[in-house]
C-alpha positions as CSV (number, residue, x, y, z in Angstrom):
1,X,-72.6,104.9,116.4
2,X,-72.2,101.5,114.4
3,X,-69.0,101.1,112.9
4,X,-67.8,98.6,110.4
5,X,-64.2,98.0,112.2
6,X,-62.8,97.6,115.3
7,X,-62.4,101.2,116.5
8,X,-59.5,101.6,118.6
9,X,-59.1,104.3,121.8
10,X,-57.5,106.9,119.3
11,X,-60.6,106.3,116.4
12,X,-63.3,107.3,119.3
13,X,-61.5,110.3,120.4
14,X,-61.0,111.9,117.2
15,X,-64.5,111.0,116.1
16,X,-65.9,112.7,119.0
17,X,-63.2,115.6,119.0
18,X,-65.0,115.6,115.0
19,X,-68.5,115.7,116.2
20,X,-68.1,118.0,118.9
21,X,-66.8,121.1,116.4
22,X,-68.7,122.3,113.7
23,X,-65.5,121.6,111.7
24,X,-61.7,120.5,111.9
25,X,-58.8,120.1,110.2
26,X,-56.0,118.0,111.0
27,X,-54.1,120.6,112.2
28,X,-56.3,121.6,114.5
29,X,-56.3,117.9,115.9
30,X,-52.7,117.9,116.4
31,X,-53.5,120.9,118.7
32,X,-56.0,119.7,120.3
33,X,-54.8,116.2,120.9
34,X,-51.2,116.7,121.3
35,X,-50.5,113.8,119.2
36,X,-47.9,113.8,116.3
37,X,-49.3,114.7,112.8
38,X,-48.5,111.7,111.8
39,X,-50.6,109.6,113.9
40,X,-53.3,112.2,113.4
41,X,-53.2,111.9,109.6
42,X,-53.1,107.8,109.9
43,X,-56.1,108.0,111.6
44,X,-58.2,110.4,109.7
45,X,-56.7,108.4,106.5
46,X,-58.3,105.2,108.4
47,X,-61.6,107.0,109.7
48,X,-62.3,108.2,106.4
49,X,-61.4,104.7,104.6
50,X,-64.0,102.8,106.8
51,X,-66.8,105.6,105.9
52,X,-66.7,107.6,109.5
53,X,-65.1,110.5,108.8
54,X,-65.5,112.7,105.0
55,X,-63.4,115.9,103.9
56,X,-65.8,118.6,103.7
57,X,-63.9,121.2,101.4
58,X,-61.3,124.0,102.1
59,X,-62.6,126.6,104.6
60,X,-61.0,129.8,105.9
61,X,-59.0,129.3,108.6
62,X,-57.9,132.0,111.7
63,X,-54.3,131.9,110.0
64,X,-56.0,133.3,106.9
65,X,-54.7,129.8,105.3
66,X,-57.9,127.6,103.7
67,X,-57.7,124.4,105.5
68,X,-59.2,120.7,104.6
69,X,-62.3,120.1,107.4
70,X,-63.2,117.9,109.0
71,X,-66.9,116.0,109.0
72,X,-68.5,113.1,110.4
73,X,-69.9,111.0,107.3
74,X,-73.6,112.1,106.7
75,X,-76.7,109.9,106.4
76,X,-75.0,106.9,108.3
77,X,-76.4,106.6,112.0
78,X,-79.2,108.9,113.3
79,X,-80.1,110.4,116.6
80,X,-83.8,112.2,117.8
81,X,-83.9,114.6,120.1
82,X,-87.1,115.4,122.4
83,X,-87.6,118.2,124.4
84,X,-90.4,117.4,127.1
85,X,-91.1,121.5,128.2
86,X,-94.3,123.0,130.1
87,X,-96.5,123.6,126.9
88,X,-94.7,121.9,123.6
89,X,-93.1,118.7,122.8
90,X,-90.6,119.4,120.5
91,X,-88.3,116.5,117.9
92,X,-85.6,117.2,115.8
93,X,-84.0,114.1,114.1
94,X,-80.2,113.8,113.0
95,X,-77.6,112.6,111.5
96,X,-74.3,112.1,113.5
97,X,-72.9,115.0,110.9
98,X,-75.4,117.3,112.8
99,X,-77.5,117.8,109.8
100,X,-81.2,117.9,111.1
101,X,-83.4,115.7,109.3
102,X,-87.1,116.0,110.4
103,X,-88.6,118.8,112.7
104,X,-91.3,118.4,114.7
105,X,-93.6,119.6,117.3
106,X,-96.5,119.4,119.5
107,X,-98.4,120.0,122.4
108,X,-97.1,118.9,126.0
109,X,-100.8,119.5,127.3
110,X,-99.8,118.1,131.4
111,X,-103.5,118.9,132.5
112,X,-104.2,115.6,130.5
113,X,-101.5,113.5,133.1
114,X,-99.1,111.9,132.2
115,X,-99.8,108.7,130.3
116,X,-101.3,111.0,128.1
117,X,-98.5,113.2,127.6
118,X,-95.6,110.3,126.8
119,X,-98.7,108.9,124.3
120,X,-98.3,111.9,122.4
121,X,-94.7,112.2,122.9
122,X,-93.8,108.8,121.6
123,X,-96.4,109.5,118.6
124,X,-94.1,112.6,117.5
125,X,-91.2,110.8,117.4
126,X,-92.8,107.4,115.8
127,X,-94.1,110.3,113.2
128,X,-90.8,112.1,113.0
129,X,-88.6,108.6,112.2
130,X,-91.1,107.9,109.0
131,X,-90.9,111.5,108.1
132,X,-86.8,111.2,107.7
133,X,-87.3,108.6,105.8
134,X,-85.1,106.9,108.0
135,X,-84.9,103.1,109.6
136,X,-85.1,102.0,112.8
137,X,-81.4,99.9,112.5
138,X,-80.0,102.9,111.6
139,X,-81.0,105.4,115.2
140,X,-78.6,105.3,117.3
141,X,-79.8,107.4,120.3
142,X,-82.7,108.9,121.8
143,X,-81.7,112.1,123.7
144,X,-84.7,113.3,125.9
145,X,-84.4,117.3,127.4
146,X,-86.7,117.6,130.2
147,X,-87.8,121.0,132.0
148,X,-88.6,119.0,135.0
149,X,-85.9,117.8,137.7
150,X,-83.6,115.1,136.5
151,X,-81.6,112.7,137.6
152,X,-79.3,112.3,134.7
153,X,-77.2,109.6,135.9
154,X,-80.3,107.1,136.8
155,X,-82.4,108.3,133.9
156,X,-84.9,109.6,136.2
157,X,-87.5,112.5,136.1
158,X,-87.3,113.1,140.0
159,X,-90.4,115.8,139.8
160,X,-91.9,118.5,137.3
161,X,-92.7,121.2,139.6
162,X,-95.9,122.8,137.7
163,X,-99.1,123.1,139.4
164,X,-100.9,119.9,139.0
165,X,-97.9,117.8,138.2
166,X,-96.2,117.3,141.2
167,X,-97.7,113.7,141.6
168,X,-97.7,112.5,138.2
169,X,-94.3,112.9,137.4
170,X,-92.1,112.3,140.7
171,X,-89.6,109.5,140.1
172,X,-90.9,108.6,136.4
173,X,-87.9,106.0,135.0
174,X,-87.9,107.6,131.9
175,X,-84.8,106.8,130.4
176,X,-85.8,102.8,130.9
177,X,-89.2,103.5,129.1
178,X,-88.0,104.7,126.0
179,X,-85.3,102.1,125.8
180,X,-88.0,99.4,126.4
181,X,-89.8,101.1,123.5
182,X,-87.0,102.1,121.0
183,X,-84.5,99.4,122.0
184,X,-81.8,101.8,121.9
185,X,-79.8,103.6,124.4
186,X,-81.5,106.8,125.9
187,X,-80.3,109.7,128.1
188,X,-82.3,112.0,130.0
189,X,-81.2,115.6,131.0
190,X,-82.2,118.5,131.7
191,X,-83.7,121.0,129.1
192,X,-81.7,124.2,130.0
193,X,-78.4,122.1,129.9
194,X,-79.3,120.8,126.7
195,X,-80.1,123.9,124.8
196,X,-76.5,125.2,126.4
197,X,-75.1,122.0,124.8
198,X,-76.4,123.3,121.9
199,X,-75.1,126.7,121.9
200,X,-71.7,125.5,122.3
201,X,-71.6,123.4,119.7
202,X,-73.7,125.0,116.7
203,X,-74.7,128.5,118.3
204,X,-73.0,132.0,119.3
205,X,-70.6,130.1,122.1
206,X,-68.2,127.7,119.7
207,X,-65.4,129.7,120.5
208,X,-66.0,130.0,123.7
209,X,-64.8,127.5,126.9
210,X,-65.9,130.0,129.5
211,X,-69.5,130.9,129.4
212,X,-73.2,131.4,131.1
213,X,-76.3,130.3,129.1
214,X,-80.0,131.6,130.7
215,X,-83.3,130.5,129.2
216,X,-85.9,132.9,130.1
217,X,-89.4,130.7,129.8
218,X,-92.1,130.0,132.4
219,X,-89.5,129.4,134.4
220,X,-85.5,130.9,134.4
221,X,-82.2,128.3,134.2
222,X,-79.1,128.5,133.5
223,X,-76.1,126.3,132.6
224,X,-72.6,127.4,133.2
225,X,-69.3,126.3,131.2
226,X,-66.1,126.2,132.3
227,X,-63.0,124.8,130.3
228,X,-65.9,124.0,127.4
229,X,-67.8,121.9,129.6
230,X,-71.2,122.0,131.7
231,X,-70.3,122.5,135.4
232,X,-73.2,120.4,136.9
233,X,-72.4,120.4,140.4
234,X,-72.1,118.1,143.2
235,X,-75.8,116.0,142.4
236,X,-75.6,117.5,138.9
237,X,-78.0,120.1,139.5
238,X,-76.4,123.7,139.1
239,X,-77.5,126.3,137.0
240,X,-81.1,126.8,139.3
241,X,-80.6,130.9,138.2
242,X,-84.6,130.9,138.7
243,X,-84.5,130.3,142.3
244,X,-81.9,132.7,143.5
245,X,-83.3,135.2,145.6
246,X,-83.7,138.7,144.6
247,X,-86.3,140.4,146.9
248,X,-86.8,137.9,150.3
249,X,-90.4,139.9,150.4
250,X,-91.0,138.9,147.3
251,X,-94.3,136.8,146.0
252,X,-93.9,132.7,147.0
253,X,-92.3,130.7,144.6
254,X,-93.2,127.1,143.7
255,X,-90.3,126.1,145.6
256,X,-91.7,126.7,148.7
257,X,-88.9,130.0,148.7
258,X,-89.5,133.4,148.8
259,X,-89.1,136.5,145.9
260,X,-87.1,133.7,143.8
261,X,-85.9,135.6,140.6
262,X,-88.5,132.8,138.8
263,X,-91.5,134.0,140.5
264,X,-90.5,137.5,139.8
265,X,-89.3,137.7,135.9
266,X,-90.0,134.1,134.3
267,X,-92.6,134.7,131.6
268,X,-95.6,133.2,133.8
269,X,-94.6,136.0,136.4
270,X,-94.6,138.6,133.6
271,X,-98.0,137.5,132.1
272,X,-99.5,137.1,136.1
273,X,-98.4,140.7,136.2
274,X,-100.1,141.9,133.4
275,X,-103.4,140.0,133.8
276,X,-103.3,141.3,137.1
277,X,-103.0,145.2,135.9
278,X,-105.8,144.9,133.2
279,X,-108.2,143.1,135.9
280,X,-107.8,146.1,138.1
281,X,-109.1,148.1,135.0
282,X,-105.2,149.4,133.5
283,X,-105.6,150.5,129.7
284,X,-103.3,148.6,127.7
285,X,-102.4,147.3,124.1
286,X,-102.4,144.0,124.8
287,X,-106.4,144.5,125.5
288,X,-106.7,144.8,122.1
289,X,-104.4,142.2,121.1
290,X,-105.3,139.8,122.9
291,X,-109.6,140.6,122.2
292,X,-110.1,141.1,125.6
293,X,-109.6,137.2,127.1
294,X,-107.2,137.7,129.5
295,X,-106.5,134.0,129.5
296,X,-105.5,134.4,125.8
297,X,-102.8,136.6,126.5
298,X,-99.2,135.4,126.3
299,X,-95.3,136.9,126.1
300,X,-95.3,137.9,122.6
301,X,-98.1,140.3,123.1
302,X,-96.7,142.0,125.9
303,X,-93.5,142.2,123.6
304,X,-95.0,143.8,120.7
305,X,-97.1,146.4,122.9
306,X,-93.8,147.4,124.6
307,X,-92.4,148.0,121.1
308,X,-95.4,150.3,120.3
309,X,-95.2,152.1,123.7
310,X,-97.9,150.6,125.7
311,X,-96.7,151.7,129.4
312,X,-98.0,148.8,131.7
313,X,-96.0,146.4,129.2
314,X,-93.1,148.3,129.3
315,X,-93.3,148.6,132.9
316,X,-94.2,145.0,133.6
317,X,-90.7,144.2,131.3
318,X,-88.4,146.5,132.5
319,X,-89.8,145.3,136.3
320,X,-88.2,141.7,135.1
321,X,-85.3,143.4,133.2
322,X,-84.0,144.6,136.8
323,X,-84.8,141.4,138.8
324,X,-82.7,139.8,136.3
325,X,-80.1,142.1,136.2
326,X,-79.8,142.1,139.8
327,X,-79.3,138.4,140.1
328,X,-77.2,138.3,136.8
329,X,-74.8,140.9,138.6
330,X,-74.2,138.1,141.4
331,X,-73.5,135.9,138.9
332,X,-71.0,138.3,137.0
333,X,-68.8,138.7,140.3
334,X,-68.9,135.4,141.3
335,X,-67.8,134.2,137.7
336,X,-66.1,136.6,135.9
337,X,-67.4,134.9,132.6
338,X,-66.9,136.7,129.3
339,X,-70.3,135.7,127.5
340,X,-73.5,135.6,128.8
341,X,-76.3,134.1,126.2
342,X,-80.4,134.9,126.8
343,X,-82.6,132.6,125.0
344,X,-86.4,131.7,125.3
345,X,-89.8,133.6,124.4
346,X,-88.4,136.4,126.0
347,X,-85.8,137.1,123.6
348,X,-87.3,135.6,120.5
349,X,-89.4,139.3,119.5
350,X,-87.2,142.4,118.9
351,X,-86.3,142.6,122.6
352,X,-83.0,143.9,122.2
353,X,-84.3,147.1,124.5
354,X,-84.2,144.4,127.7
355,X,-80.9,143.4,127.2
356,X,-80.4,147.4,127.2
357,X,-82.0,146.8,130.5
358,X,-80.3,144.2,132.0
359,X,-77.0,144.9,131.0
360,X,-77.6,148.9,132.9
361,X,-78.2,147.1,136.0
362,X,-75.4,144.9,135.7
363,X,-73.2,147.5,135.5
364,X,-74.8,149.8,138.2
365,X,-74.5,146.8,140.5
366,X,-71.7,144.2,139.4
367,X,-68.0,145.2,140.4
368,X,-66.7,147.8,137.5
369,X,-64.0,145.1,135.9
370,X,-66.2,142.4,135.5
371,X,-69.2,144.0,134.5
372,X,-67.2,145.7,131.5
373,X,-65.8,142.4,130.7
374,X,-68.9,140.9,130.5
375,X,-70.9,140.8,127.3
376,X,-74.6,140.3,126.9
377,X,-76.0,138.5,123.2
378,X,-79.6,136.3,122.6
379,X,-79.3,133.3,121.1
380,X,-80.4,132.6,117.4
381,X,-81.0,128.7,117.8
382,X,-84.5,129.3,118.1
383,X,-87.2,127.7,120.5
384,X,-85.4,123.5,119.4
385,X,-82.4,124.0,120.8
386,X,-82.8,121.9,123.6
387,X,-84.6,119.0,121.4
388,X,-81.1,120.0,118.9
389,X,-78.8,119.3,122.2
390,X,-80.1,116.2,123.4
391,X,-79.9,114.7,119.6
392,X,-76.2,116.1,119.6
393,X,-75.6,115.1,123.1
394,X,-77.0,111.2,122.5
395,X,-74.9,110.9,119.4
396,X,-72.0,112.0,121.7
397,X,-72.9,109.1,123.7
398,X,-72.7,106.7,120.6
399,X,-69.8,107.9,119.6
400,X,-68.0,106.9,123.1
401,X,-69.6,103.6,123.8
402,X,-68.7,102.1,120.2
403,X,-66.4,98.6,120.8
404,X,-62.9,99.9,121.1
405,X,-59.5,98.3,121.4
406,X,-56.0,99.4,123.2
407,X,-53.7,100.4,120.6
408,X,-50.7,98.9,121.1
């Protein structure tokens, strides 16, 4: 974040306080802070003088009392936000109010290798800064949300285990790549983590400290809050839902593991199943749909035959809905949480009949308290929310690493 003054220690934290909410009020601040309402209101007053900070209107507030919120100043300083994922390359860019500027997509395409892949990568976002309209003084960040294995602290994309890619991408320096190329600061992190970043901030968890987030795509991960904050673990890799075990007979997974929960409901597994039915001559919908190519075939299909009663895609689902309700039961007794969000091409049809699913089997197999406590939603971010988290997360970053003085 540039700023025209010398921000002092008290300037950042509010801004980022600001940033982090969708909005707040001064009030709020005071609660949040525990500093005095007066210091609070100097502050804002001086945040808002220099151009940082802007009152956006009276809101509602809990109390029932409309309240003055709270906004980081639009159209200043920009962030872009790249998810890197198995099939699409997705870029959202925005301003450090949150407001998205430019969205864009393409097509991840690993069979090509990797060179290829960051070509087209660093095309969509070249494309996506002219189509903001924005200039290159004024970005800020560059968040990057991989599905691969990161290293977020070194900036590193440690592997991308996907048949094919193992080679390519093992140890990649990302992070110093796109700063070489951008001349900006970069963070890498993973894509699950991100997306959860996301949902806390601008989805169904903002009043929420204590929750679980699962994306449900080729491959299953999770990303668990506690006190508002990703738990990430001793090496900063927790949240591998995908790779619990639910059936030690089960099929091999990528891993090297068997009957991970990945291998037996991600949406590869669910397709594999299906493919596998029709070429042992099962009647189904998706047949039809799909025009007979059972390489055409893909999640959405399966979906929409479910919903008009085809029976080897309802079976085939409600197969997955129990291997993910038998894991998500472990994860309901071992962390009590309140919320549990689903998102990914699972959950972006009409699909409310597997949460039906899931949530039976948590309860016939989680202990009684916490499995009533517990309460299953899908996400309505839609499939950018991790390209939406990394932007947020970067200009999170630039918010903490402006120049900053004591006060005294």
């Amino acid at each position: 974040m540039k700023l025209n003054f010398k921000a002092s220690e008290k300037d950042v934290e509010i801004l980022s306080l600001i940033h982090s909410r969708v909005a707040l009020s001064r009030a709020e601040l005071v609660k949040l802070t525990g500093l005095s309402a007066g210091l609070i209101s100097a502050v804002v007053r001086r945040l808002i003088v220099n151009g940082q900070v802007v009152e956006s209107g009276l809101e509602p507030s809990k109390l029932g009392r409309r309240r003055v919120a709270l906004k980081l100043s639009p159209g200043t300083s920009y962030t872009i936000g790249v998810e890197i994922g198995t099939f699409f390359l997705r870029v959202v860019v925005n301003d450090l109010a949150g407001n998205v500027c430019h969205r864009g997509e393409g097509r991840t395409i690993l069979a090509e290798g990797f060179a290829s892949v960051m070509e087209r990568c660093y095309k969509l976002i070249d494309e996506a800064i002219m189509a903001a309209g924005i200039s290159k003084d004024s970005l800020v960040g560059i968040g990057i949300a991989h599905s691969g294995v990161v290293d977020s602290h070194r900036g590193l994309v440690l592997s991308f285990p996907r048949p094919g890619q193992m080679a390519d991408w093992r140890n990649v320096p990302l992070r110093d790549m796109v700063e070489e190329r951008y001349k900006v600061p970069c963070i890498v992190e993973d894509s699950v983590r991100m997306a959860g970043l996301a949902e806390r901030q601008i989805g169904a968890a903002t009043d929420l400290s204590d929750f679980v987030y699962i994306r449900i795509g080729m491959g299953i991960g999770a990303c668990i809050f506690i006190d508002g904050e990703p738990y990430r673990g001793a090496g900063g890799s927790a949240g591998e839902f995908g790779h619990m075990t639910v059936d030690e007979n089960g099929p091999l997974c990528f891993c090297g593991n068997n009957g991970c929960l990945s291998a037996m409901a991600s949406c590869s597994a669910i397709i594999q199943a299906v493919s596998s039915a029709l070429g042992k001559g099962v009647q189904s919908r998706v047949q039809e749909v799909s025009e007979h190519q059972v390489n055409r075939i893909h999640i959405e299909m399966i979906l929409q035959a479910a919903l008009e009663n085809d029976s080897l895609a309802f079976r085939v689902l409600n197969d997955a809905a129990v291997h993910i309700g038998v894991g998500l039961a472990d994860v309901v007794n071992l962390l009590n949480p309140s919320v549990v969000i689903f998102s990914g091409p699972l959950f972006q049809t009409d699909s409310q009949f597997m949460v039906e699913a899931i949530q039976r089997i948590v309860r016939q197999r989680a202990l009684e308290k916490a499995a009533n406590e517990v309460k299953l939603v899908v996400s309505s971010l839609g499939p950018d929310a991790a390209a939406l988290g990394a932007a947020r997360f970067a200009a999170a970053r630039s918010i903490v690493n402006v120049p900053s003085q004591s006060i005294q």
